[in-house]
N, C-alpha and C positions, 0 to 999 in steps of 0.2 A: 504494500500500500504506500503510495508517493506521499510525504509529507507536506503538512501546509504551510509553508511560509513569510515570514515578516522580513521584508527588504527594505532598509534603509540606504538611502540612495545619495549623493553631494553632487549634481551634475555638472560638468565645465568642461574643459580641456583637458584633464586629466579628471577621470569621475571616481568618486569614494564609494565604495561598494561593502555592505554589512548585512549578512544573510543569518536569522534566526530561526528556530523552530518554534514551536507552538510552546516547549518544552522550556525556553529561552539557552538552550542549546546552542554554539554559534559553529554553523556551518561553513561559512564565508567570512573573512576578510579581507580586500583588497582592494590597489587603486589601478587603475586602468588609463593610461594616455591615449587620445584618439582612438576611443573604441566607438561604432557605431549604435545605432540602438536596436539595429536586428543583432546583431554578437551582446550585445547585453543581454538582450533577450534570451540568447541560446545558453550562457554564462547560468543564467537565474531559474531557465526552468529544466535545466541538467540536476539540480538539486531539491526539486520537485516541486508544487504549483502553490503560487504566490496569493495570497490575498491581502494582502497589505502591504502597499508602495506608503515609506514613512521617509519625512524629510525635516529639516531642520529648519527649517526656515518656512516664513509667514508672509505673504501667499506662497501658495507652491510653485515652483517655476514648471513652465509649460512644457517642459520636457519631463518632468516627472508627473503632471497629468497625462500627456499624451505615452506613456510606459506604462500609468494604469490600465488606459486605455484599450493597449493591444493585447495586456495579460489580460484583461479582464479583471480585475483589482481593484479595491475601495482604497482611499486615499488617507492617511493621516497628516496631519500637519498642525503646528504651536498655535496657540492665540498668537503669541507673538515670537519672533527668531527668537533661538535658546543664545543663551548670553554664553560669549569665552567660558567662562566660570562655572555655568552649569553643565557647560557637554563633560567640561573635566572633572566636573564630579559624579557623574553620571560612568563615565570610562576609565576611571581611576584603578579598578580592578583587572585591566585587560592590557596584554603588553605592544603596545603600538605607540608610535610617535608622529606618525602620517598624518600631516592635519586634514586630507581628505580622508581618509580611513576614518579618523576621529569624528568626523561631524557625521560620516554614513552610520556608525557604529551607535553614535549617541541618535540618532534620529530613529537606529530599528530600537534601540533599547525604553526609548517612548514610546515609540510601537507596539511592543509589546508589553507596557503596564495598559496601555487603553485594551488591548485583545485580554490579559489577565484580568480586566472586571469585568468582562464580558461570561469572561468562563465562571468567574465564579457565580453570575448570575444564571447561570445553565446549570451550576454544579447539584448537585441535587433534586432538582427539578427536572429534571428530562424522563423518557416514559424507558422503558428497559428495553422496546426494539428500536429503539432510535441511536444512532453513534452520538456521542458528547460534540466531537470533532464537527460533523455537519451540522448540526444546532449552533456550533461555537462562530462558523462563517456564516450561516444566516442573520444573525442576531448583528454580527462586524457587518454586515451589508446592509444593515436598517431596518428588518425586520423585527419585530418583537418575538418575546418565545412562544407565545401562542400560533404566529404566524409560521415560523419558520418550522415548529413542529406539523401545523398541517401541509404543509409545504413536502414537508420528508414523506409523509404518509401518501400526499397523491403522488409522489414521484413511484412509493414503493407499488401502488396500486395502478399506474400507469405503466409500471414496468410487466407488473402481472399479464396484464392484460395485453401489452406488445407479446410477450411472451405465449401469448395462449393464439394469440394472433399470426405467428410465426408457425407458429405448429399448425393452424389450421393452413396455411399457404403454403405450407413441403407436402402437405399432405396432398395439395391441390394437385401441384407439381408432378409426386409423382402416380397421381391419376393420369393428369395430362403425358408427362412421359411414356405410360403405362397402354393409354391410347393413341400415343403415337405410331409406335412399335408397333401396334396392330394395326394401323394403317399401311405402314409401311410393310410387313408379310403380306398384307391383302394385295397389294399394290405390284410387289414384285409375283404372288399367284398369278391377278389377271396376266401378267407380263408374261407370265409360261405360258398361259393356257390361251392368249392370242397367237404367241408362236406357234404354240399344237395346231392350233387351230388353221395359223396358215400354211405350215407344212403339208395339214390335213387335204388345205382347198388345193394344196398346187401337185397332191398325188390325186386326188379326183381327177384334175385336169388331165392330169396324164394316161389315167385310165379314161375318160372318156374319147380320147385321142385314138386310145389303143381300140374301144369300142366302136369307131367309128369306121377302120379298117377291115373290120370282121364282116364279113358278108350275110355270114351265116343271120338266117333272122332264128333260127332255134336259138342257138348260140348265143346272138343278143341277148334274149329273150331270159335265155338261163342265167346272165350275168345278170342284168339287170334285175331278176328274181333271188340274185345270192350278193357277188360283192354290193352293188350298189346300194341295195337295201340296208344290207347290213352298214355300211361306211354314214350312209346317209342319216342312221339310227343313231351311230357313233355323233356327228358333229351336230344331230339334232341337242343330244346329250350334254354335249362341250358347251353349245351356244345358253343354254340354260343354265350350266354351271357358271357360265361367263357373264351373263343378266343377274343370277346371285349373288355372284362377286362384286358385279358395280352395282347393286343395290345396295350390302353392307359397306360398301366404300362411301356411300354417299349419306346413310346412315352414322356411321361414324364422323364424317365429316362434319354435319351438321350438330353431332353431339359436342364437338369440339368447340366450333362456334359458338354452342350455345354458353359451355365452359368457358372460354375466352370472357365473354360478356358478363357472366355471373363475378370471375374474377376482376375483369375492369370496374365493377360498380364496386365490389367492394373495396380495391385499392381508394378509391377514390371518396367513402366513406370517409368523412373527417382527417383527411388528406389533402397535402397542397402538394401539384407539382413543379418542378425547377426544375429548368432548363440545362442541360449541361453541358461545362466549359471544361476541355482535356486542360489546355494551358492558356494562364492571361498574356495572349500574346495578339497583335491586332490580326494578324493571319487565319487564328481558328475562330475571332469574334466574328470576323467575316463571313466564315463559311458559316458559323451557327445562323447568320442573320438572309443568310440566303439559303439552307435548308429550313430552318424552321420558324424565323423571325425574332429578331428582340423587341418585344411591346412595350411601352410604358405601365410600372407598375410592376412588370417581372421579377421573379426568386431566381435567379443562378446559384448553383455548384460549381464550383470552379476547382478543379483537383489538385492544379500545381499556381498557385499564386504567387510566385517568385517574382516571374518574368517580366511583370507590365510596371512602365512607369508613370509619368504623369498624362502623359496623351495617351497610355490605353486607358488611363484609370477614366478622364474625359468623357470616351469614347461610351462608356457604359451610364459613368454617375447622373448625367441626365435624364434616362431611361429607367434604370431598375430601381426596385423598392429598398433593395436589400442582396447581399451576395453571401455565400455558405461556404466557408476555404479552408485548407484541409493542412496549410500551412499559412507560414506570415507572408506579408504585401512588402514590397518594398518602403521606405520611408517614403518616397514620392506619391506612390498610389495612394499610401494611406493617409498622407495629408490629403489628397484629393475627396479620397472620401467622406475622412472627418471632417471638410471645411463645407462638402454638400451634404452632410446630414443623412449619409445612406449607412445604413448599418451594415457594418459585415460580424461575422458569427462564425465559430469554433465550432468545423463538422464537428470535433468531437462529443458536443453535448446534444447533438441530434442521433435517432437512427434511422439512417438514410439507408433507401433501398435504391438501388441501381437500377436503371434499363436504358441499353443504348446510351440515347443521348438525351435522358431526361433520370433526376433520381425524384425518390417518395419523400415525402414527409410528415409527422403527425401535426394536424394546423395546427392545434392550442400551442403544441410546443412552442412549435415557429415563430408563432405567432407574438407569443409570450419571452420571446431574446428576443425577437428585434424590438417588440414595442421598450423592452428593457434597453438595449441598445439604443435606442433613437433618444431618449430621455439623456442617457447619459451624457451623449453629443449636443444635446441641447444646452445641456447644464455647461459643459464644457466652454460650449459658444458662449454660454452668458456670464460664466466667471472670467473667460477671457476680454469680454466687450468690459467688466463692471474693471477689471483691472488695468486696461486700457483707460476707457474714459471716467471710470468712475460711478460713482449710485446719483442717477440722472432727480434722483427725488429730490437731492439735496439741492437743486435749481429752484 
């Protein structure tokens, strides 16, 4: 099980880096010169998944919201910056002299007394199938423990129920496999028995070639009373076998269809579907948008989001609601995105079903991270404008 942890962060030219666990354990410390914030990224969640970016200083610098941002992480920060004198009493215990180290170290070490009252307001109170752990990050995310405990319970009951979901849809599977297969022996039968069949027609031919030479009209007479009959009784036989072959072919087939159909409505039961991106790169947006369309308002999967930088991020942010990425954006794109308010989302707290060029999704889920992501982006925009210009009330 990956641990949760409290990063404290000093961002500059060379960044102060201090990684905690829930345990106040220190896993990390170090300073980093010209590191970017995707290698920060990969630095911080090598050590397992963050829920709290902590800083020392008051407001937070925009680089340490936009780090929450990408982790997905709630933000700590002072009423007001910590004075020289209290980071060093605060770090007094731990052997470093790195004034970036020192301020990342005291900023997680605030960090984690706000996550320590948190737990202790969990500590006892939580129900026995719930973990402490995820009550301890709902509760750091703004929830209350009434909230965050029903929260755990429909995720467990949502998960039931994908589950039970899952199993009903292999089992579809391999019905459908199961009648495939029998299509296909049906398919390659008729294929012999049109061959029998026209072997059969083209020794007829032959023999009535050969009866036509016979003078004899006994002789006809007696063929045409022995093999002919007999041959003629033969492909009567074939022909019928071969009319109940493509009847069951056609029966099958349309059992299939109608299987198809039963299965498409139920995918689509409380289900959204997304479009799907191989790579963000403007090449395959092209070909998506000329196989299938990008509409306004669209969900994209995007499976390798590395590639794209600000004009492919452009290219989409106008358009789509929201994007589902299976890894990070570059820092270009992702400015793009957070500065147009489209949210992108961590396949991994979805479970996406694949097809082609489209995956599934459960709507509430989906629904329920972006409208959380879009909040955030907003909040973001407006701590950014009130730190720019100021609280316009005070006019």
């Amino acid at each position: 099980m990956r641990k949760y942890l409290i990063v404290g962060v000093d961002p500059g030219t060379t960044t102060g880096l201090a990684v905690l666990d829930l345990e106040r354990n220190v896993l990390k410390i170090d300073s980093i010169r010209d590191i970017s914030l995707n290698q920060l990224i990969e630095v911080i969640v090598d050590l397992g998944n963050p829920i709290l970016i902590s800083t020392d200083v008051s407001p937070a610098p925009d680089s340490v919201l936009q780090l929450s941002t990408m982790l997905d992480a709630e933000v700590w920060r002072p009423d007001k910056s910590l004075s020289r004198r209290e980071k060093r009493e605060l770090t007094k215990n731990y052997d470093t002299d790195d004034k970036h180290e020192l301020d990342a170290l005291a900023a997680s070490l605030k960090g984690y007394r706000f996550v320590k009252s948190k737990k202790k307001s969990v500590k006892g109170r939580s129900p026995s199938d719930l973990e402490d752990r995820e009550l301890v990050r709902l509760v750091i995310e703004g929830n209350s423990l009434r909230e965050a405990i029903q929260e755990l319970r429909q995720k467990k009951e949502s998960k039931r129920e994908s589950n039970e979901k899952n199993k009903s849809l292999k089992e579809s599977e391999k019905k459908m496999k199961g009648l495939e297969k029998k299509v296909k022996e049906l398919q390659d039968q008729i294929k012999d028995l049109e061959e029998k069949n026209r072997r059969k027609e083209e020794k007829i031919k032959d023999l009535k070639r050969e009866i036509s030479k016979i003078k004899s009209h006994k002789f006809l007479k007696a063929i045409e009373s022995t093999e002919i009959e007999n041959r003629n009784q033969k492909i009567k036989s074939l022909k019928k076998e071969l009319s109940e072959k493509k009847d069951e072919l056609n029966r099958l087939s349309k059992l299939i269809s109608v299987s198809d159909r039963i299965d498409s409505y139920r995918e689509k039961e409380n289900k959204l579907v997304l479009k799907r991106l191989s790579s963000f790169t403007k090449d395959d947006i092209n070909e998506l948008e000329q196989r299938i369309g990008i509409e306004n308002g669209d969900i994209l999967f995007i499976e390798d989001a590395s590639g794209g930088g600000s004009e492919t991020a452009k290219k989409l942010a106008d358009k789509v609601k929201a994007i589902v990425i299976n890894n990070n954006l570059s820092h270009m794109a992702e400015k793009i995105f957070v500065k147009r308010e489209v949210a992108h989302i961590d396949s991994s707290k979805l479970d996406l079903k694949l097809y082609d060029k489209f995956a599934i999704a459960d709507k509430n889920q989906l629904e329920n991270l972006i409208e959380d992501k879009e909040n955030k982006l907003a909040n973001i925009k407006k701590e950014k404008f009130r730190s720019k210009y100021g609280d316009l009330e005070s006019f």
